[in-house]
N, C-alpha and C positions, 0 to 999 in steps of 0.2 A: 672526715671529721668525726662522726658516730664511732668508729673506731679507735681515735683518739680519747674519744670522753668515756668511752667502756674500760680502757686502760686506765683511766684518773680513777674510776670507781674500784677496777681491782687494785688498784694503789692502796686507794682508801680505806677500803677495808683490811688491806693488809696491816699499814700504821695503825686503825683502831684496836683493832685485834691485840696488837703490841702493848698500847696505851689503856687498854681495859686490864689487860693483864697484868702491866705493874702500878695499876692504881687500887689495884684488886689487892694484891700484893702489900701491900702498901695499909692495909688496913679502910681500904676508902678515904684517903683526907680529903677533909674541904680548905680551899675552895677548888682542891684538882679537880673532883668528883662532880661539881658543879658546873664547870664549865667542859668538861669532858662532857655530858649531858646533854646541854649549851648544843654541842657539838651536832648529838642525834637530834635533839630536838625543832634545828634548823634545816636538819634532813628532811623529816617527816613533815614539817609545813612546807617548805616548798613543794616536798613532791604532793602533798593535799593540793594546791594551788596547781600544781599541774595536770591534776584529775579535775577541776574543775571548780572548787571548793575555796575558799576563802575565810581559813578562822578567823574568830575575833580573840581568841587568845590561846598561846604555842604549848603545843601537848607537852607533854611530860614523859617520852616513852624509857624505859628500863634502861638502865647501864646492863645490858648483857648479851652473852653471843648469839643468842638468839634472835633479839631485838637487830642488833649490827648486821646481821643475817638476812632480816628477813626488808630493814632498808634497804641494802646493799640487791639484793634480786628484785627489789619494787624497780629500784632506778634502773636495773639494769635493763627490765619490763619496758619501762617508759622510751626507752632510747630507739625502742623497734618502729616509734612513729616519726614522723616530721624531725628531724630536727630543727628545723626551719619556721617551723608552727610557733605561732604567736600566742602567746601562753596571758592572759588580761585577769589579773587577781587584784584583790585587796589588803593590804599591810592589815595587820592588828590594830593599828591605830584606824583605819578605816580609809586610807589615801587609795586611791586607784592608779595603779602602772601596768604596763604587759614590755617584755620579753622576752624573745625567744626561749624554747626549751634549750638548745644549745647555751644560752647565755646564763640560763640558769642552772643547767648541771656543772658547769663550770665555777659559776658562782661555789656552787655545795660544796665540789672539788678543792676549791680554793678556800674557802673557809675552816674548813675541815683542818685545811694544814696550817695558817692562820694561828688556829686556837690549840695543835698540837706544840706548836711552838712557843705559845704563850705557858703551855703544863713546860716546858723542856726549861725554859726560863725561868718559871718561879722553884723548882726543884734544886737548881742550879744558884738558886739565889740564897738559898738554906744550905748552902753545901752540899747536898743529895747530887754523886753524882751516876746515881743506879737508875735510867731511866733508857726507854729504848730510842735507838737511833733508828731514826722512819722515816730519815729524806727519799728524793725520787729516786737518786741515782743507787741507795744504795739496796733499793726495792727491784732497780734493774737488773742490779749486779743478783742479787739473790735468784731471781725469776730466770734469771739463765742459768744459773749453775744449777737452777731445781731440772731443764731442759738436757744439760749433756749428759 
């Protein structure tokens, strides 16, 4: 399983990387930029909740490769323990839930692509149709031909 959810994260960061770089491109438009954001910023409070922490309201971290970077090795950090481990945090709104750390890098993993398809759609909806293709498979196909 751990080795499953360390793949979603190299996915993940590969599609972000893609999606920063033609919103970058792009000039920054809102509301791609917003919700690309949206994107880290649901990173970086879960994984705060899974250090132990429970904000009362969702950071704000950088649209940058730096930022994307330095989530992307936080989660990847986190994955070395339990996956199993019950993870008991507090929504912004102040509600109490717990868990699992697996159910929650999953979560991230899944949200992530969620809201890159939400950018792929409103681009597509303006006629824009210059945006990167970052489903799984073709993240597979790419990571093998980077291997022969």
């Amino acid at each position: 399983m751990v080795e499953a959810l360390r793949e979603g994260f190299r996915y993940d960061i590969w599609a972000n990387r893609l999606w920063l770089e033609c919103l970058k491109g792009k000039g920054e438009p809102e509301p791609h930029m917003s919700i690309f954001q949206h994107i880290l910023a649901a990173q970086a409070v879960w994984l705060e909740r899974c250090e132990g922490h429970s904000p009362t309201q969702m950071p704000e971290p950088a649209a940058s490769l730096e930022e994307l970077e330095r989530l992307n090795q936080s989660w990847l950090a986190l994955l070395d323990g339990d996956p199993d481990a019950r993870i008991h945090y507090r929504r912004v709104n102040g509600d109490a839930h717990s868990l699992t750390l697996s159910q929650i890098a999953r979560h991230v993993i899944n949200h992530g692509t969620y809201h890159r398809g939400e950018l792929r759609g409103l681009l597509r909806a303006t006629g824009d149709e210059d945006f990167p293709e970052t489903d799984l498979a073709r993240h597979a196909v790419e990571m093998q031909a980077s291997v022969l």
